[in-house]
Legacy VTK file of the C-alpha trace (Angstrom):
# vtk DataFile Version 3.0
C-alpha trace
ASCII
DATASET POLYDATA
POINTS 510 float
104.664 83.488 84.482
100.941 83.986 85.715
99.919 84.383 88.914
96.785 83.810 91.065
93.808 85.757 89.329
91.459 84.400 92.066
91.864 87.997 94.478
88.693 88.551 95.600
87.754 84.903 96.111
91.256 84.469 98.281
90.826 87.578 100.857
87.252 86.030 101.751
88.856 82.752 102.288
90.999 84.061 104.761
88.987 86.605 106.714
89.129 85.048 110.325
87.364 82.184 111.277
87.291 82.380 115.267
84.498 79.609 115.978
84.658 76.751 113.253
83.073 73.170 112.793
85.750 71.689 111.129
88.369 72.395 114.013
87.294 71.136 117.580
89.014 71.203 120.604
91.580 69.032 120.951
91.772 66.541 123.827
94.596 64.879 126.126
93.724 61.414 124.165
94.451 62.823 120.746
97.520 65.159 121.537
100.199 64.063 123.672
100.899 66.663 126.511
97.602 68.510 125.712
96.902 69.329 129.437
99.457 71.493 129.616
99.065 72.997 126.836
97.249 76.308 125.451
93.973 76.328 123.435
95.819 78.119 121.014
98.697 75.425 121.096
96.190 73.119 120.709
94.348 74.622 117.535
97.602 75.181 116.045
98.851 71.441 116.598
95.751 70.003 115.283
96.415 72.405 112.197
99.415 70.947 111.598
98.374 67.653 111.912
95.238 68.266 109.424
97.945 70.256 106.991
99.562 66.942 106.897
96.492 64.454 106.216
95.338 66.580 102.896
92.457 68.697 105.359
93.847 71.636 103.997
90.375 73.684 104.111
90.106 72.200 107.879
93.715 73.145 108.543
92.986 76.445 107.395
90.620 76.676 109.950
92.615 75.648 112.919
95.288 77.967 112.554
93.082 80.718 112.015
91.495 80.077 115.503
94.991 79.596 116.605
95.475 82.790 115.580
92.260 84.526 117.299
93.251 82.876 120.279
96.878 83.836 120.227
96.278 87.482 119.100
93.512 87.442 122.603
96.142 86.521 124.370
98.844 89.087 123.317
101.261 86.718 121.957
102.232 88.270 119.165
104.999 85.896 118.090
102.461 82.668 117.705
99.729 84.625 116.555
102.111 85.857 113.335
102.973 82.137 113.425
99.797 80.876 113.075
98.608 83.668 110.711
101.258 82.153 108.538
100.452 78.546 108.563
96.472 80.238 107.854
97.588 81.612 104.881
99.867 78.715 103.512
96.954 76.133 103.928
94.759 78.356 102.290
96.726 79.164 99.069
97.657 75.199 98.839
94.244 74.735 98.063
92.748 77.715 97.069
93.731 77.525 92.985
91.287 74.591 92.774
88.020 75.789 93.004
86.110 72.732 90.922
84.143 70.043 92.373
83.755 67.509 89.434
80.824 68.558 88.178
82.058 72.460 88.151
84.760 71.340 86.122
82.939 69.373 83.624
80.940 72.849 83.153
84.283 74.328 82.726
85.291 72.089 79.672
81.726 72.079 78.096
82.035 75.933 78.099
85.028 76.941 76.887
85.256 74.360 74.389
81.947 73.829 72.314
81.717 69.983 70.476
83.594 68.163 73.475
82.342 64.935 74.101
81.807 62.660 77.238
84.461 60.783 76.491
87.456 63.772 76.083
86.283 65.007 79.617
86.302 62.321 81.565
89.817 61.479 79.998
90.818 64.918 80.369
89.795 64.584 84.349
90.553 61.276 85.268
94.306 61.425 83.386
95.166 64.375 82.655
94.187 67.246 84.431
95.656 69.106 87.330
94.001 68.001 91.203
94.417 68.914 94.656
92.817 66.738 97.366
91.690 67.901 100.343
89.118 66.427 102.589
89.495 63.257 100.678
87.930 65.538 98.502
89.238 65.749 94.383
89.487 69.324 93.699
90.340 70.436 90.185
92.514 73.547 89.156
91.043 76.528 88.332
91.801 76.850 84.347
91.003 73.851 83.692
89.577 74.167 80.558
91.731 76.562 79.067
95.013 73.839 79.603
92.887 71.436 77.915
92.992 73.844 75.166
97.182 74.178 74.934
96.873 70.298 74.790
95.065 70.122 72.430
96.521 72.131 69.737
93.521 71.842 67.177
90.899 73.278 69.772
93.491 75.891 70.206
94.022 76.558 66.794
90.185 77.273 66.293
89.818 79.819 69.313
93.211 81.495 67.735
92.442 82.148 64.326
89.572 84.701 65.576
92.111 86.657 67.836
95.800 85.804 67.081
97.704 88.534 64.891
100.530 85.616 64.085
102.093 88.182 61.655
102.401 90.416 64.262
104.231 88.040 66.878
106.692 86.651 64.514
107.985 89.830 63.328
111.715 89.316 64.552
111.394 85.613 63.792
109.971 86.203 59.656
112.031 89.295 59.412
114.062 89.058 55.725
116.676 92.064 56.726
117.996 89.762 59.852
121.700 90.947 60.250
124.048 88.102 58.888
127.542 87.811 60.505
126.980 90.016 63.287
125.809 89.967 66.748
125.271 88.336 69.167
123.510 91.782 70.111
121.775 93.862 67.587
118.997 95.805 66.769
118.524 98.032 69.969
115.408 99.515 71.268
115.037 102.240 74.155
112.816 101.898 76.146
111.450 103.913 79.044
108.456 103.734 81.016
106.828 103.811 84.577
106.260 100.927 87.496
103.525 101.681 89.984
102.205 99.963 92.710
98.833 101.229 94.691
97.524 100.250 97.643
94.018 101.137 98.763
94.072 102.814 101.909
91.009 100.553 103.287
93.338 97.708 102.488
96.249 98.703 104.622
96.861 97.322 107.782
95.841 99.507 110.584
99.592 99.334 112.072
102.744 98.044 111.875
105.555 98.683 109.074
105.116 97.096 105.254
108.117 95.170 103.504
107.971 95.923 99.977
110.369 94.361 97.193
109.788 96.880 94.024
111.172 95.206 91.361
113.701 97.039 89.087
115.239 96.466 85.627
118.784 95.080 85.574
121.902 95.382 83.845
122.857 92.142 81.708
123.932 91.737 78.587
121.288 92.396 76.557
119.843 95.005 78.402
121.603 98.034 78.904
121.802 101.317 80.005
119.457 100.999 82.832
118.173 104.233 84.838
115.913 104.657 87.662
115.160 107.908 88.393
111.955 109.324 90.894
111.782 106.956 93.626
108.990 107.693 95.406
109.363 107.898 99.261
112.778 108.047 99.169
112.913 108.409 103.131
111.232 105.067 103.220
113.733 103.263 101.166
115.928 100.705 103.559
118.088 99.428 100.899
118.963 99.804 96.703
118.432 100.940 94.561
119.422 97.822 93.067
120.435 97.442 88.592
123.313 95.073 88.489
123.731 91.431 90.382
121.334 88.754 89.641
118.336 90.744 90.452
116.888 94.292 90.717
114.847 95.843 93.098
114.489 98.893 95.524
113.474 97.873 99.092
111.216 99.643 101.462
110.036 99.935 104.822
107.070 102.094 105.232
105.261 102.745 108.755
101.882 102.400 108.231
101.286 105.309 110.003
102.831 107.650 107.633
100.707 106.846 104.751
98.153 109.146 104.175
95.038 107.608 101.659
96.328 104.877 98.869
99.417 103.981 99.356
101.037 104.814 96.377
104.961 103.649 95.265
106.848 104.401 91.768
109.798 104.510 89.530
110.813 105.780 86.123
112.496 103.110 84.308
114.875 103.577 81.200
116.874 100.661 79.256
118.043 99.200 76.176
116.873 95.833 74.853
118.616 94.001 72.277
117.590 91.349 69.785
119.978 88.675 70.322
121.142 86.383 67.546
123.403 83.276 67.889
122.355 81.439 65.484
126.435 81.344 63.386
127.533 79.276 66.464
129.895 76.758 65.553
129.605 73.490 67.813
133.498 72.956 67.228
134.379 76.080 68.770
132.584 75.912 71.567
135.067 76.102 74.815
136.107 74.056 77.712
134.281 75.243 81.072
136.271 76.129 84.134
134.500 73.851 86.533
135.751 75.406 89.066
134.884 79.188 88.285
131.616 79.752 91.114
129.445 81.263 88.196
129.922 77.881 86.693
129.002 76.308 89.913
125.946 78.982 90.908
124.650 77.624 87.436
125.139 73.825 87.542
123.638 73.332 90.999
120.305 72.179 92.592
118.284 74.797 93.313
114.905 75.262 94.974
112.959 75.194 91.797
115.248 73.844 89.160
115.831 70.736 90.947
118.251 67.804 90.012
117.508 64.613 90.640
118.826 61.407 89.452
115.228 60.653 87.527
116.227 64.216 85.216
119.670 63.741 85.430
118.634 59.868 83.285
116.203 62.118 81.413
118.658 64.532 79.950
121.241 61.586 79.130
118.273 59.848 77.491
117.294 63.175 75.678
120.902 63.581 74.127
121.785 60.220 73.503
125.558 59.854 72.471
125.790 63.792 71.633
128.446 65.271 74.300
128.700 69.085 72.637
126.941 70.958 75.588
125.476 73.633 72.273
124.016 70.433 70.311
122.507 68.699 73.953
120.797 72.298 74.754
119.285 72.361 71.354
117.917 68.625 71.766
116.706 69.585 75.356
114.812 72.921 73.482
113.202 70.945 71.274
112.353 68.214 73.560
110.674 69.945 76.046
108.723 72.030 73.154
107.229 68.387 72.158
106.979 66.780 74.986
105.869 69.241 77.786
102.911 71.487 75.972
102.287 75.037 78.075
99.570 75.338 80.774
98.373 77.485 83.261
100.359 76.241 86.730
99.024 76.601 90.492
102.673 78.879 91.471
100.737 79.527 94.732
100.037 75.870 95.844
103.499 74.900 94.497
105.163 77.097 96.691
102.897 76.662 99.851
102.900 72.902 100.069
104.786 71.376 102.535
106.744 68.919 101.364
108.005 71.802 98.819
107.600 70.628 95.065
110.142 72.004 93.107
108.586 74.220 89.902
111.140 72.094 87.242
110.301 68.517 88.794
106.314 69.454 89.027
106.485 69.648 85.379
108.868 66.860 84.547
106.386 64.286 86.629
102.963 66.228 86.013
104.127 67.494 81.938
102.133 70.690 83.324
103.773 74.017 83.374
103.922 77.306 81.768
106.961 79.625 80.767
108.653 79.723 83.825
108.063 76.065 84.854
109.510 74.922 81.008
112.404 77.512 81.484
113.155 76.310 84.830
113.195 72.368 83.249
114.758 73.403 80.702
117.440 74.703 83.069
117.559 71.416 85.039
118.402 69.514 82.191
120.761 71.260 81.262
122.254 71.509 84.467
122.314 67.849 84.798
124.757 67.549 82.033
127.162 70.067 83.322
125.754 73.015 81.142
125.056 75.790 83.144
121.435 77.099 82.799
119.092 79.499 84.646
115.557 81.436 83.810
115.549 84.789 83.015
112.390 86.647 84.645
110.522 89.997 83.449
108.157 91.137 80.891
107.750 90.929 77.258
106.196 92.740 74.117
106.253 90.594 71.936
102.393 89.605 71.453
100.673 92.750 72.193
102.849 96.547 73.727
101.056 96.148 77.096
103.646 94.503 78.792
103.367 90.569 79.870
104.968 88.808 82.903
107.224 86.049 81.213
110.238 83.831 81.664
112.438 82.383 78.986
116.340 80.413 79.410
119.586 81.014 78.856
122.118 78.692 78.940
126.450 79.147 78.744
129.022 78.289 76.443
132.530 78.908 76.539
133.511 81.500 73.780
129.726 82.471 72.863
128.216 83.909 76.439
124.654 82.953 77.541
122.533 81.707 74.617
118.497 82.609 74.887
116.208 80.183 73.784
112.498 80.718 74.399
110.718 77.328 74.629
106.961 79.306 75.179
106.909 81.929 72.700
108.525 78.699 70.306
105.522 76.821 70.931
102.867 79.408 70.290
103.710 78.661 66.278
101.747 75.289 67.464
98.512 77.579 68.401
97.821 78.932 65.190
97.299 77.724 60.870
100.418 78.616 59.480
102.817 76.961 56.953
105.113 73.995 58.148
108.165 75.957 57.012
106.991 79.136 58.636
106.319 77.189 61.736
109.751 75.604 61.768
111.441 78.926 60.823
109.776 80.589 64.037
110.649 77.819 66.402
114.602 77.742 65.268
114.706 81.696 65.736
113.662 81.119 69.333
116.414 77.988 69.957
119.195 80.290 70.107
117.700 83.689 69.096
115.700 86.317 71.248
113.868 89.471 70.216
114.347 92.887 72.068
110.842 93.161 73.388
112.083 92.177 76.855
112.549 94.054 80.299
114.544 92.074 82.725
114.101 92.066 86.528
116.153 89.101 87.315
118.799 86.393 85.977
117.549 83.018 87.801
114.590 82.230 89.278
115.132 82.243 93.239
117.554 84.780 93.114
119.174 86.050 96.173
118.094 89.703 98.023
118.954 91.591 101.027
117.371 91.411 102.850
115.340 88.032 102.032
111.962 87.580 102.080
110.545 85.602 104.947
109.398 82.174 104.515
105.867 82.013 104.391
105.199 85.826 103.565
104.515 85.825 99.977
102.421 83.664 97.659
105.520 82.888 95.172
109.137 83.419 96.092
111.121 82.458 93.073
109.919 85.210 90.866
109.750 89.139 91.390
107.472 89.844 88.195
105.791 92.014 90.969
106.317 93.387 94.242
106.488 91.474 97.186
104.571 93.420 100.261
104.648 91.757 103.676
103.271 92.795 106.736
103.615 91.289 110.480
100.164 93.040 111.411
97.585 92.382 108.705
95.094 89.688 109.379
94.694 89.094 105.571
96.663 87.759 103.002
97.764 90.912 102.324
100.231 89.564 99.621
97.146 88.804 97.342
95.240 91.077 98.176
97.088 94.348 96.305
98.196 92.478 93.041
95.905 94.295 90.522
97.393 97.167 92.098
100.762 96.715 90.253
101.065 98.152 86.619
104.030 98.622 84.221
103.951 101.240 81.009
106.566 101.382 78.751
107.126 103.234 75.205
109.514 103.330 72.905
112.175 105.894 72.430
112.405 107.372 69.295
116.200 106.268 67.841
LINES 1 511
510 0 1 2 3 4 5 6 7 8 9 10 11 12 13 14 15 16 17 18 19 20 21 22 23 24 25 26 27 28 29 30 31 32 33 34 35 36 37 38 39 40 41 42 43 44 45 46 47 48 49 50 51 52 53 54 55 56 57 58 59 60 61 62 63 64 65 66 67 68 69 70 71 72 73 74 75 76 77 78 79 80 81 82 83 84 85 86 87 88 89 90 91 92 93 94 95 96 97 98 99 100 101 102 103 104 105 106 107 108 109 110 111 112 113 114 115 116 117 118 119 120 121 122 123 124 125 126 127 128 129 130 131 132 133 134 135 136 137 138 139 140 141 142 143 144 145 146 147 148 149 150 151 152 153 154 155 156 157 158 159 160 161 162 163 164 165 166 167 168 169 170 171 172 173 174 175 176 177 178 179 180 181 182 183 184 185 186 187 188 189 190 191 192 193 194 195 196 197 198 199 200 201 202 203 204 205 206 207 208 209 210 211 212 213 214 215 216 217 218 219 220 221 222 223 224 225 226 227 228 229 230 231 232 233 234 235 236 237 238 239 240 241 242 243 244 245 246 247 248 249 250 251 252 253 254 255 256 257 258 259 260 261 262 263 264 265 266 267 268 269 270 271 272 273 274 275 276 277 278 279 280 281 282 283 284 285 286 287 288 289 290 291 292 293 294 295 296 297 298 299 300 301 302 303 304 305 306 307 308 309 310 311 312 313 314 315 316 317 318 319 320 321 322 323 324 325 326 327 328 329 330 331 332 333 334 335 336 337 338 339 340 341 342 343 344 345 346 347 348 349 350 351 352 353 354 355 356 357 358 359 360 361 362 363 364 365 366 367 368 369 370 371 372 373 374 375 376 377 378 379 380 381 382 383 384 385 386 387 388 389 390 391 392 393 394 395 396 397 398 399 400 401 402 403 404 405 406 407 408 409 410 411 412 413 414 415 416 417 418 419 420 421 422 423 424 425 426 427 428 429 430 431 432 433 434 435 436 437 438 439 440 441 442 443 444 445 446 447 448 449 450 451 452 453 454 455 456 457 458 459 460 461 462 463 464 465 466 467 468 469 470 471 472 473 474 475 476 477 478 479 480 481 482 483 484 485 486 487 488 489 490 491 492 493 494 495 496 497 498 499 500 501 502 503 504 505 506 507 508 509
């Protein structure tokens, strides 16, 4: 699942704006009770009230004065308040950088022969918009999603720079094992996760939150280590390897760090290819509906939402079929046709206020990438009673640097949890190959999963202790990569350090 690539453009967006056009003082006639209130009240009411007429950029604005004020004042409680509500209206908006003509530019240049016609009807019906100012803004890969749509286009760009071959390895493979499983094949794995901080970008006080994310324990990853912590004295709680989610938590006084700020752990596991493909609808089990892991994974959620428009979808989607192994193949394939891969804006998703769930953003938009089709995927499910979730990590699968990616899982009774991998499945769609070869790749990935994988966490969402603030981090349900928060920074600091994370991994000889 990708996150914002647009660093450098986001810390200049938020670098305090103390004296701004777009935010005026407010006056008794257009705030009730505004004589006895602060200038910094003020700012920060009419922030609010521009957050919620679509003046994001304006709102952005506001609460940073808001937070100039507030911060002059030594109130340190509405100034981190304020900061807050700064960075929130900035990353609602921030992902869509293109005017109309910018985008138009965007299309013409990233895919050569497209006419007139295919961009306006990309634009005008298709593509993803933010408005602000009354203002149509258009998402920054723009072009690019055109491209996943449009499988053709794709397929051209591909042939240069796709090693096909390479990808479907576990899927092509002749020698898969026949009557065993579900997990086979193991590879060890061990590696390094390192996050660095440049010293100029540290706060110059205060104590940083981090979230390291850590491998897990499930079952088809095993054996996990962590060994060489760094700043062990810093470390407020984990180690954590088994539960829903991994991760080491730390609390580091800024004024301890001497130059970068540098944190890492050595990472050892077991991956297994997992194959499911002799499973027998007729013995599939009964489900305990009572059992809470049943419940945990039937539920509304944050960002695999149920709501009675998916709940009709998914009875639409199986028809008369009741075996919960036969409706989660149906869904698989579904979704696979019906909601092509694209570049998402997490960020703006998870700033906006109302909140849009990730799984219905995709079921009303048809936009979303691996996470956002795993997380639909999941809904569905859910809405029939199957339990569901989205697994979170990396993957090796296309090239051995390491990816950020998401993929399903869903239960039955007498089996365990079954992958299936609606992304990597649709990638056969990107490329020239044979009909049967492109059938034979997608089936592997309905109820199949190569060992290429390292695991952070179970769901997306997933519980930690302690939680991460509201507000403090540009995309809560995933832990691909660290989470760093800080009370005293006056930039997003969140964004700021991303291309400071890095995992390496190698394979073990066996």
């Amino acid at each position: 699942m990708n996150h914002c690539t647009t660093t450098a453009l986001l810390v200049v967006s938020t670098i305090l704006l103390l004296f701004v056009a777009g935010c005026t003082a407010t006056t008794e006639e257009n705030l009730p009770g505004a004589s006895s209130a602060s200038p910094a009240d003020e700012a920060y009411a009419r922030g609010v009230a521009e957050y919620a007429s679509a003046n994001y950029r304006i709102a952005e604005e506001c609460f940073a004065r808001a937070y100039a004020l507030s911060t002059d004042a030594g109130d340190t409680d509405k100034a981190l308040m304020a900061r807050n509500a700064m960075f929130r209206a900035n990353r609602t908006y921030i992902e869509y950088p293109f005017k109309r003509s910018a985008a138009e530019a965007a299309l013409r240049e990233r895919v050569p022969g497209i006419t007139d016609a295919g961009i306006a009807d990309w634009l005008d019906n298709r593509a993803q918009t933010i408005v602000s100012e009354n203002e149509t803004l258009y998402f920054n890969d723009v072009a690019g999603n055109y491209l996943y749509a449009h499988f053709d286009e794709m397929q051209k760009q591909n042939a240069r720079d796709l090693d096909f071959d390479y990808i479907a390895r576990y899927a092509w493979s002749e020698d898969q094992p026949e009557g065993t499983g579900p997990y086979v094949n193991p590879v060890h794995y061990t590696g390094v996760e390192r996050l660095e901080i440049p010293h100029e970008a540290l706060p110059s006080s205060g104590v940083l939150k981090i979230w390291f994310p850590l491998p897990v324990e499930t079952d088809a990853q095993k054996n996990v280590t962590v060994t060489n912590l760094s700043c062990p004295d810093f470390i407020a709680a984990g180690p954590f390897t088994t539960g829903s989610i991994g991760y080491v938590y730390y609390e580091v006084p800024v004024g301890a760090v001497n130059g970068d700020l540098v944190l890492s752990a050595d990472i050892d596991f077991v991956s297994y290819e997992q194959i499911f493909r002799g499973i027998d609808p007729a013995k599939v089990g009964k489900y305990n509906t009572s059992d809470p892991e049943y419940l945990l994974y039937t539920r509304s959620e944050r960002n695999i939402e149920l709501t009675d428009a998916v709940r009709e979808k998914a009875r639409e989607i199986v028809g008369n079929e009741t075996n919960p192994h036969l409706q989660a193949q149906m869904i698989y394939y579904h979704i696979i046709e019906t909601y092509p891969y694209s570049h998402v804006p997490h960020g703006s998703l998870d700033a906006r206020e109302p909140g849009v769930a990730e799984s219905t953003y995709m079921f009303e938009t048809g936009h979303g990438d691996c996470g956002t089709q795993s997380m639909l995927f999941s809904a569905f499910c859910r809405s029939l009673g199957i339990p569901a979730r989205a697994i979170g990590g990396y993957q090796m699968l296309i090239a051995e640097t390491p990816g950020a990616h998401f993929w399903a899982e869903y239960y039955l009774p007498g089996y365990g949890w079954v992958p299936d991998d609606v992304t990597v499945a649709e990638a056969a769609d990107w490329v020239v190959i044979p009909e049967e070869k492109r059938s034979a790749f997608k089936d592997y990935y309905a109820a199949n999963l190569d060992p290429t994988r390292l695991i952070f966490q179970k769901n997306v969402d997933a519980p930690m202790d302690p939680a991460i603030p509201d507000d403090a981090v540009v995309f809560r349900a995933v832990r691909q990569i660290p989470a760093v928060v800080s009370d005293t920074a006056d930039y997003d600091l969140d964004l700021f350090w991303q291309e400071g994370f890095s995992i390496s991994l190698a394979v073990v000889d066996q």
